[in-house]
ROZA-989147 format. One record per residue (C-alpha): y, x, z. Coordinates in pm, 1 decimal. Layout:
! ROZA-989147
<pt <Y X Z>>
...
! end
This chain:
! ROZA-989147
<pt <23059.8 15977.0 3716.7>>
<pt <22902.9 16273.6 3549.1>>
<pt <22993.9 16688.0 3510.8>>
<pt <23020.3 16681.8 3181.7>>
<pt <22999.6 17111.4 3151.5>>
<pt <22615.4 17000.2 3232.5>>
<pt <22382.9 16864.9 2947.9>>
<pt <22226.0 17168.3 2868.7>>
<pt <22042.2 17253.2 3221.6>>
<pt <21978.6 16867.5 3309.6>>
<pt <21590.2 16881.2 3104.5>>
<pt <21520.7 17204.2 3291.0>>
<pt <21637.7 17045.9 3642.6>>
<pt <21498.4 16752.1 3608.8>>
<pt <21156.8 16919.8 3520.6>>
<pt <21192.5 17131.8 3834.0>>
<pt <21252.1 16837.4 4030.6>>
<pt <20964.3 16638.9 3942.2>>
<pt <20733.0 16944.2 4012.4>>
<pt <20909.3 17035.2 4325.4>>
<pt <20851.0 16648.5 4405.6>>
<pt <20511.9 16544.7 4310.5>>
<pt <20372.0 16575.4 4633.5>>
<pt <20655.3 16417.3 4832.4>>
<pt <20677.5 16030.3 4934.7>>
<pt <20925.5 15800.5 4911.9>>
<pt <21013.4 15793.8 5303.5>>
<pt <21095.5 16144.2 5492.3>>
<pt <20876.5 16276.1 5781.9>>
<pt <20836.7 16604.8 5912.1>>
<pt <21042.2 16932.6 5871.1>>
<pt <21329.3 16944.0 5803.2>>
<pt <21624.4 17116.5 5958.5>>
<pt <21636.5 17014.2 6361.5>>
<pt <21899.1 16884.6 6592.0>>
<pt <22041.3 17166.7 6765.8>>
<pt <22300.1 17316.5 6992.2>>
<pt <22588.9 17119.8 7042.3>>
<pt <22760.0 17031.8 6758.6>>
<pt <22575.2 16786.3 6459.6>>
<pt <22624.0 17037.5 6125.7>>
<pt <22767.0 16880.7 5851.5>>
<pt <22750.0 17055.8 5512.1>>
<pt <23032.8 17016.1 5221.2>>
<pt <22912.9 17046.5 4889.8>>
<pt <23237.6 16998.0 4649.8>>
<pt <23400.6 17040.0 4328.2>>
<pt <23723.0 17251.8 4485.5>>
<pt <23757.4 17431.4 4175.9>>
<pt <23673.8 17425.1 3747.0>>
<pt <23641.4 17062.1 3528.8>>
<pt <23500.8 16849.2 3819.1>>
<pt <23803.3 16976.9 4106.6>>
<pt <24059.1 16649.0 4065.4>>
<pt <23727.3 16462.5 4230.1>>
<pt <23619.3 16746.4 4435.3>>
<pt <23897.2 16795.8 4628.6>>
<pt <23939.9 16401.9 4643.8>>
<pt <23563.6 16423.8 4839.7>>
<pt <23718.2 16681.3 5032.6>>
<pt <24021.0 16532.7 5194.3>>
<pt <23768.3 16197.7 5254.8>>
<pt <23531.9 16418.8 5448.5>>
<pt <23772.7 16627.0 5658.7>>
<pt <23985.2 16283.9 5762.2>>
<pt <23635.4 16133.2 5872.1>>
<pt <23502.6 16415.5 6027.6>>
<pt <23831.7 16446.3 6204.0>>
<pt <23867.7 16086.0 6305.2>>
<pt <23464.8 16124.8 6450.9>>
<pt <23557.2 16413.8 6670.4>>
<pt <23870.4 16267.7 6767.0>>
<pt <23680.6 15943.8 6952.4>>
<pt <23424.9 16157.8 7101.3>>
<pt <23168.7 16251.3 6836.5>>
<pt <22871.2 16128.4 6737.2>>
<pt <22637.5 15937.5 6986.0>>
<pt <22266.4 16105.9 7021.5>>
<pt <22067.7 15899.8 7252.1>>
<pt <22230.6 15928.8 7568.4>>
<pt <22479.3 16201.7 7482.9>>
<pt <22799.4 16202.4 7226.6>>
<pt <22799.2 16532.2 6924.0>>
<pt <23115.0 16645.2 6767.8>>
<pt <23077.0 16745.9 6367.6>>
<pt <23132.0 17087.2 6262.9>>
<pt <23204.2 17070.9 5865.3>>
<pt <23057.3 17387.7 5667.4>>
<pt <23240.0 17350.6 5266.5>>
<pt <23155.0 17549.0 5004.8>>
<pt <23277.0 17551.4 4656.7>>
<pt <23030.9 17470.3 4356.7>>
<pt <23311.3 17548.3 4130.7>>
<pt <23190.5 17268.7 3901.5>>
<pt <22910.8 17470.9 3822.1>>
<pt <22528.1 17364.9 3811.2>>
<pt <22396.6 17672.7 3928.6>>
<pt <22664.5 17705.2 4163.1>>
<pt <22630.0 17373.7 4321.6>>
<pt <22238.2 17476.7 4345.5>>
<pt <22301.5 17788.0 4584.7>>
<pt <22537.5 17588.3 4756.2>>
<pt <22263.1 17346.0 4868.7>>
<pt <21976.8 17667.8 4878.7>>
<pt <22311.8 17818.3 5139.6>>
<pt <22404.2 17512.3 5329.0>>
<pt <22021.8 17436.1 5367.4>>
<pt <21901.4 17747.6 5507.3>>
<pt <22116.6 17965.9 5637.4>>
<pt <22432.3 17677.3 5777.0>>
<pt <22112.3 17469.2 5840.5>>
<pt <22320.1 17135.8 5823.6>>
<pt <22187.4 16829.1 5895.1>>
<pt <22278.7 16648.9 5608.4>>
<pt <22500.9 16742.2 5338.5>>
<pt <22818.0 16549.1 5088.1>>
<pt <22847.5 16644.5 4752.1>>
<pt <22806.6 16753.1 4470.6>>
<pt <23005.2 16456.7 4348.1>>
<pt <22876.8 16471.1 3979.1>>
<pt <22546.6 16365.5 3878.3>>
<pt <22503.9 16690.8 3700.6>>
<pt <22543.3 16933.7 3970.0>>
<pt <22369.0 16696.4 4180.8>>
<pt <22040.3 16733.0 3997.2>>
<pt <22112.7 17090.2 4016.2>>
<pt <22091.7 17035.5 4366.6>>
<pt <21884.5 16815.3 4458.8>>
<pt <21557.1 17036.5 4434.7>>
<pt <21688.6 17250.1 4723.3>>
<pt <21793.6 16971.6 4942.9>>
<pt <21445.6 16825.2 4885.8>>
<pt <21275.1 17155.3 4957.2>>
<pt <21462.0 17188.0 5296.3>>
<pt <21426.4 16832.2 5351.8>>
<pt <21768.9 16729.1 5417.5>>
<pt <21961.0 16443.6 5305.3>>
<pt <22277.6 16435.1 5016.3>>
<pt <22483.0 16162.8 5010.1>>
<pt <22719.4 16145.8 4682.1>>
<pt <23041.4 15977.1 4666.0>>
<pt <23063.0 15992.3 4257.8>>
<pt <22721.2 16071.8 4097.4>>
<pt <22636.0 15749.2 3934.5>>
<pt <22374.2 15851.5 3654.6>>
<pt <22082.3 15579.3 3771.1>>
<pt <21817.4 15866.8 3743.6>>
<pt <21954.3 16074.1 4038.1>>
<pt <21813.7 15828.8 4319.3>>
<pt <21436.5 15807.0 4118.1>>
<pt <21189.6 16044.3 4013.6>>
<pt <21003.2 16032.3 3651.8>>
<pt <20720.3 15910.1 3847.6>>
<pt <20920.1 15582.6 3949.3>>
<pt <20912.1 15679.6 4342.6>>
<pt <21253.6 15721.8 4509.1>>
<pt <21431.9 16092.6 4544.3>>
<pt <21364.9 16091.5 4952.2>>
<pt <21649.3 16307.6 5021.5>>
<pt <21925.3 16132.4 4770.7>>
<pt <22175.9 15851.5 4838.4>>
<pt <22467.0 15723.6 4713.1>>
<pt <22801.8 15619.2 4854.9>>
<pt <22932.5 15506.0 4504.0>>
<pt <22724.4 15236.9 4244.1>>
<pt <22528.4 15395.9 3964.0>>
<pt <22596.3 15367.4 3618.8>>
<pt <22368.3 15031.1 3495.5>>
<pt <22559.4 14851.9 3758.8>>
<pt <22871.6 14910.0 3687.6>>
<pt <22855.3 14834.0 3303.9>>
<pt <22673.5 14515.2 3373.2>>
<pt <22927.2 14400.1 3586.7>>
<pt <23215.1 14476.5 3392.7>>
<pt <23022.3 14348.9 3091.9>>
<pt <23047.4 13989.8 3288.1>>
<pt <23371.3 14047.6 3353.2>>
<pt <23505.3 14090.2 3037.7>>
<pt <23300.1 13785.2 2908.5>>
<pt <23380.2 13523.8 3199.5>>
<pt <23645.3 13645.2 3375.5>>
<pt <23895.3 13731.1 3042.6>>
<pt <23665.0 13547.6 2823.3>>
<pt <23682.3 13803.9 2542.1>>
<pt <23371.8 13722.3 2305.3>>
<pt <23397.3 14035.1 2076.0>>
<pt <23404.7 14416.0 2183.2>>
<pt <23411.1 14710.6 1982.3>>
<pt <23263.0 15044.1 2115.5>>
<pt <23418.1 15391.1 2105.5>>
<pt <23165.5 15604.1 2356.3>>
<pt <23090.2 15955.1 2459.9>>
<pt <22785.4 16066.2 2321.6>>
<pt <22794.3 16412.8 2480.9>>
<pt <22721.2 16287.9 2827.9>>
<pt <22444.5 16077.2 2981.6>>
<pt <22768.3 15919.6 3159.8>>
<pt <22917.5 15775.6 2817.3>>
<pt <22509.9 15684.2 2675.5>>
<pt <22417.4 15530.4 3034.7>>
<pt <22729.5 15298.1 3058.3>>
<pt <22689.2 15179.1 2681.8>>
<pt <22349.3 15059.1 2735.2>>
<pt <22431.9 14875.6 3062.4>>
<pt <22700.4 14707.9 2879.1>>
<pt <22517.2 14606.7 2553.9>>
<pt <22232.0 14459.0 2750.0>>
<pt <22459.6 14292.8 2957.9>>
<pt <22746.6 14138.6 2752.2>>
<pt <22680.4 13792.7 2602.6>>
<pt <22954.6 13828.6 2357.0>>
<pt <22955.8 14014.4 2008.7>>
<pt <22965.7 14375.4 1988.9>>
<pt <23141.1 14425.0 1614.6>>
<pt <23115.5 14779.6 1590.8>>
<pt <22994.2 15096.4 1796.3>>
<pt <23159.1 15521.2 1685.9>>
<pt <23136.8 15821.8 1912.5>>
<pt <23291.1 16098.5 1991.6>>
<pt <23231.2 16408.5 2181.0>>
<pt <23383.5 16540.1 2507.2>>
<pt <23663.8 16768.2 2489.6>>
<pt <23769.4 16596.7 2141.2>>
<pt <24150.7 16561.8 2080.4>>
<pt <24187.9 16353.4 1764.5>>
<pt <24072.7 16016.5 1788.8>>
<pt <24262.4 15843.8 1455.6>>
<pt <23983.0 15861.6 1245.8>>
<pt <23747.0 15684.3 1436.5>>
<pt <23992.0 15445.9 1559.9>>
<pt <24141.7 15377.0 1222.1>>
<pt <23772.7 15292.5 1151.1>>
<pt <23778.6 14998.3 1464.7>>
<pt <24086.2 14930.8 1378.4>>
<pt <24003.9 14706.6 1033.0>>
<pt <23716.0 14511.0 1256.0>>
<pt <23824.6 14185.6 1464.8>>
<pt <23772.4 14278.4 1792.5>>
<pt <23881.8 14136.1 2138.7>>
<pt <23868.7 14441.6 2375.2>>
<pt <23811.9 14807.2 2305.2>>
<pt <23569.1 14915.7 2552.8>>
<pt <23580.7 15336.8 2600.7>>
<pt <23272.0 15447.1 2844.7>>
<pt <23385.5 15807.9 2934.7>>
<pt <23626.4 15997.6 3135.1>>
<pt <23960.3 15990.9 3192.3>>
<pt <24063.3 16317.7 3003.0>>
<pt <23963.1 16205.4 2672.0>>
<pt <23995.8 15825.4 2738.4>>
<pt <24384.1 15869.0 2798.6>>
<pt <24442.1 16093.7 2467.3>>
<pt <24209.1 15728.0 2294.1>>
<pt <24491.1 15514.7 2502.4>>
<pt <24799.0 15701.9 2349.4>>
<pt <24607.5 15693.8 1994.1>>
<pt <24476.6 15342.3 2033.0>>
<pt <24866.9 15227.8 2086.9>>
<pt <25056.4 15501.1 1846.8>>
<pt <24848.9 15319.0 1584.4>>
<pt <24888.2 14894.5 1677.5>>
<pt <24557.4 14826.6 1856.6>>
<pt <24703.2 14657.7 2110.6>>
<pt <24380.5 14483.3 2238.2>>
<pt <24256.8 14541.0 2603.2>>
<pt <24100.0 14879.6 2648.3>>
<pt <23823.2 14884.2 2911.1>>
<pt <23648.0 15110.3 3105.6>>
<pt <23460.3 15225.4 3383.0>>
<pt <23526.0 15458.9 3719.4>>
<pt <23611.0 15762.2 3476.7>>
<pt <23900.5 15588.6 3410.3>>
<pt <23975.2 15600.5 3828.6>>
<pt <24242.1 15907.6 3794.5>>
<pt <24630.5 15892.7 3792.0>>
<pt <24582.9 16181.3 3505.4>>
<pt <24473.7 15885.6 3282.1>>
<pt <24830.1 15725.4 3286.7>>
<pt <24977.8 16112.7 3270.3>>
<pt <24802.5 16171.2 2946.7>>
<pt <24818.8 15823.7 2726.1>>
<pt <25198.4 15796.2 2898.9>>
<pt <25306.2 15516.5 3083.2>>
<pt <25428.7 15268.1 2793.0>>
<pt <25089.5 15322.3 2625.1>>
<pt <24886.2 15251.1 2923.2>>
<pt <24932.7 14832.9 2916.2>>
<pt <24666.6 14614.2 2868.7>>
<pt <24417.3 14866.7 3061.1>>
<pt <24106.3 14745.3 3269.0>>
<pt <23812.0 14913.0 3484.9>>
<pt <23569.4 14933.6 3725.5>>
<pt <23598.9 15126.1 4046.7>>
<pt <23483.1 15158.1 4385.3>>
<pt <23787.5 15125.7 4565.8>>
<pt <24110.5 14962.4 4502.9>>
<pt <24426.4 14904.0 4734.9>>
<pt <24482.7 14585.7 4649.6>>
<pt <24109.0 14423.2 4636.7>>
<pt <24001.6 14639.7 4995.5>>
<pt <24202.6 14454.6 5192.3>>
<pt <23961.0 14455.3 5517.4>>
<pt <24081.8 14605.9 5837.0>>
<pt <23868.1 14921.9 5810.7>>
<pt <24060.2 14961.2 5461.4>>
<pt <24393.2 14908.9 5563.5>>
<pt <24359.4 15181.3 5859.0>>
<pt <24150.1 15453.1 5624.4>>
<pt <24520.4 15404.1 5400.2>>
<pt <24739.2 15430.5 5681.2>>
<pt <24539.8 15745.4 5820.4>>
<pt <24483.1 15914.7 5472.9>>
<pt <24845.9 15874.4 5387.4>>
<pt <24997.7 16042.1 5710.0>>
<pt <24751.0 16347.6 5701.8>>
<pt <24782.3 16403.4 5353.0>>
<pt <25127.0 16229.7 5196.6>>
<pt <24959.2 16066.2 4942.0>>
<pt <24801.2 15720.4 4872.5>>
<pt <24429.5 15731.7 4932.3>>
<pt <24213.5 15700.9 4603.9>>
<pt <23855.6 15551.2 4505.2>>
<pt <23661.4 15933.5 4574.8>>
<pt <23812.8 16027.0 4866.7>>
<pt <23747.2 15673.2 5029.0>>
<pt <23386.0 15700.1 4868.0>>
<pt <23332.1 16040.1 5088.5>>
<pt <23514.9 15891.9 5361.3>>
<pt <23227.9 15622.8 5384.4>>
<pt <22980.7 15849.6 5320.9>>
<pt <23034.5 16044.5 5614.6>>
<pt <23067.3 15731.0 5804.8>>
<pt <22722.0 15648.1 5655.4>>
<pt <22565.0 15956.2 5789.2>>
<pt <22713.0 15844.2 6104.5>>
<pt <22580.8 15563.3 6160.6>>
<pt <22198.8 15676.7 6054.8>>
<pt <22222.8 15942.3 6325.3>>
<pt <22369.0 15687.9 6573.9>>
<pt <22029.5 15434.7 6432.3>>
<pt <21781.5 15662.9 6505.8>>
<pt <21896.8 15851.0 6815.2>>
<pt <21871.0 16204.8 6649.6>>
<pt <22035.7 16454.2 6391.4>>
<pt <21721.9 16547.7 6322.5>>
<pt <21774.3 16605.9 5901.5>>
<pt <21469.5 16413.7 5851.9>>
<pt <21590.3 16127.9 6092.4>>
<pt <21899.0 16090.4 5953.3>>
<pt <21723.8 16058.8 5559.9>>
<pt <21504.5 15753.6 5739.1>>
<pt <21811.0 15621.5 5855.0>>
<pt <22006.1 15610.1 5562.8>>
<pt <21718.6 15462.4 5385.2>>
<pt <21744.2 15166.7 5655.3>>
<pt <22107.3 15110.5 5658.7>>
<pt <22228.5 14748.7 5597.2>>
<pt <22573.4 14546.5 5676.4>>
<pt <22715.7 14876.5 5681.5>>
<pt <23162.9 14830.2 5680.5>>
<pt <23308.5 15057.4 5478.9>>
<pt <23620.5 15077.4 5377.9>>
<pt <23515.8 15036.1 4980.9>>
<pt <23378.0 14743.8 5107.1>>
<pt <23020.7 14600.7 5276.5>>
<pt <22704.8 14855.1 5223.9>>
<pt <22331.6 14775.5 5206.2>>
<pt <22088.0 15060.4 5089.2>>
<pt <21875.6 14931.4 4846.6>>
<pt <21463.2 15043.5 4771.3>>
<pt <21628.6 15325.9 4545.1>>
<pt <21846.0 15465.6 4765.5>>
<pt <22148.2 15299.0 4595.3>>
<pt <22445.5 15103.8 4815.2>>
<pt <22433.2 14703.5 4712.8>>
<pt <22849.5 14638.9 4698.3>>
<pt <23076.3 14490.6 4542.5>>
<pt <23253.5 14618.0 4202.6>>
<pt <23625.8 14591.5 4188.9>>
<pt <23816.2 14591.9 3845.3>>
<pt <24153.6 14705.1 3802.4>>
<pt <24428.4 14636.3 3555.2>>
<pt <24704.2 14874.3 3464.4>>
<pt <25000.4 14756.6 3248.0>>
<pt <25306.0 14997.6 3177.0>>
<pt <25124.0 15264.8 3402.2>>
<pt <25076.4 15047.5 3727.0>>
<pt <24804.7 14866.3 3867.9>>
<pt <24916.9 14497.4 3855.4>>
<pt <24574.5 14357.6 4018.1>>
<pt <24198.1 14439.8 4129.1>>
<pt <23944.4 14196.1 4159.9>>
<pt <23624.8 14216.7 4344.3>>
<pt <23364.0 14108.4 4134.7>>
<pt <23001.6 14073.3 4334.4>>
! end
């Protein structure tokens, strides 16, 4: 998932990061932000307010139950002694340069250990030159653009890691999914073009999908009137409609796609992973519906799952969701590389997330891969009349 208020800065952060970078290597040594005092420093980068806030505050809720939960059983164990969390938030407000002084704040003056969020890939490059600089880890729970994790040069981003799967593989699976799983052979296209999101995903897909794809249009994020180009898909035979963007313009395509008798499966990926999707195409017109996510009720059904649904529900009323479980794990994550390496050390804990495999999360089973991205299963979901009726795990 990707801010999509973030296009126009991405050349000039990118270019910043690769200069800022050129003289780092892929594993992280020296520096860095030390273990200190008594209490491990945690730092919260999220979305709490502006376009990006229905995931932010998602990460948010994930991170407070975990570090709560961590403090609760004693902390952290640190060689031969146990460290409680303290959690230091600030809002990025959805913003790139926002989300940047967040990290240059968190970094140097809360001098955190290691740091969740941003959870979109473009504040996340916004960020990531400042966490590099201070040499201290990011983990996000919902930046999936594939570039985040490697630089231009092809070496891995030291200080970047994922909780959630990037972009490439989630198309590609759900590209096999459509084809052998509901053995649809022809797809028509209707993508964002604004967002390297939308353009990532449609690649992934095309290279992936052994079927037929009849047609490709595009529209632009924040567009509200999709007839025209749908009325052009419309008069092509198609099997599935397949909409690669987020949820905000995919459910006003939904409500369109239905108003006018497509009644073909719409698919999608994890911008589709929001209740608001439903609330905008409307219940009766959200039938037929299938994505990919990183969490599902009914496909997580191990016992770390169960108990993170359990716990999220009675702290916070509500059923737990795909982001908030992705920062949940996240935070776990960090966890567990402090616990590997017998320090908080900010450098220490990068090294260890770099070396974490068999990890149990509660999305599911978590190996770190060469470019810093989690090897895990994909789950798709299928809505009809405005419920999920079924997730399936797809490996």
């Amino acid at each position: 998932m990707q801010g999509k208020k973030f296009a126009k800065v991405m050349g000039t952060v990118m270019l910043a990061g690769s200069l800022l970078l050129a003289g780092c290597s892929s594993s992280a040594a020296g520096g860095g932000n030390k273990q200190s005092g008594k209490e491990i420093v945690l730092g919260g980068n999220f979305e709490l307010s502006g376009s990006a806030a229905a995931y932010g505050q998602a990460m948010q809720k994930g991170v407070k139950l975990a570090v709560e939960q961590i403090n609760k059983d004693g902390g952290v164990k640190v060689g031969n002694k146990k460290m409680k969390i303290k959690l230091v938030q600030k809002d990025n407000k959805s913003d790139n340069s926002s989300a940047a002084s967040v990290a240059s704040n968190l970094t140097t003056k809360s001098k955190v250990n290691a740091v969740i969020g941003p959870i979109t890939s473009g504040a996340g490059l916004a960020a990531l030159p400042n966490y590099t600089k201070s040499k201290v880890p990011y983990i996000t729970p919902g930046g999936t653009q594939d570039s985040l994790t490697v630089q231009k040069n092809g070496k891995v981003q030291p200080y970047m890691f994922r909780s959630c799967f990037e972009d490439s593989y989630q198309g590609k699976a759900l590209a096999k999914y459509v084809y052998n799983n509901m053995h649809l052979k022809r797809v028509a296209i209707l993508a964002d073009k604004s967002t390297d999101y939308g353009q990532g995903l449609t690649k992934a897909f095309k290279s992936s999908y052994k079927g037929t794809v009849v047609e490709t249009q595009y529209y632009q994020a924040g567009d509200k009137d999709f007839n025209t180009l749908l009325t052009k898909l419309k008069g092509k035979k198609f099997d599935a409609l397949y909409v690669p963007g987020y949820y905000t313009e995919a459910g006003l395509i939904v409500k369109q796609a239905r108003q006018m008798g497509i009644n073909q499966p719409i698919v999608g990926a994890d911008g589709f992973s929001d209740p608001k999707l439903v609330q905008i195409a409307g219940k009766k017109a959200a039938t037929n519906i299938y994505y990919t996510t990183h969490f599902d009720a009914k496909a997580n059904t191990n016992a770390k799952a169960t108990a993170y649904m359990k716990a999220f529900k009675a702290k916070y009323g509500e059923e737990a969701g795909t982001f908030d479980a992705l920062a949940y794990d996240a935070t776990y994550m960090i966890k567990d590389a402090i616990e590997n390496e017998k320090s908080a050390d900010s450098t220490k804990i990068a090294t260890g997330l770099s070396k974490l495999k068999d990890f149990k999360g509660v999305t599911g089973t978590i190996t770190i891969d060469k470019k810093h991205n989690p090897q895990k299963q994909v789950i798709v979901a299928k809505v009809v009349n405005g419920k999920e009726a079924s997730a399936t795990a797809v490996k």
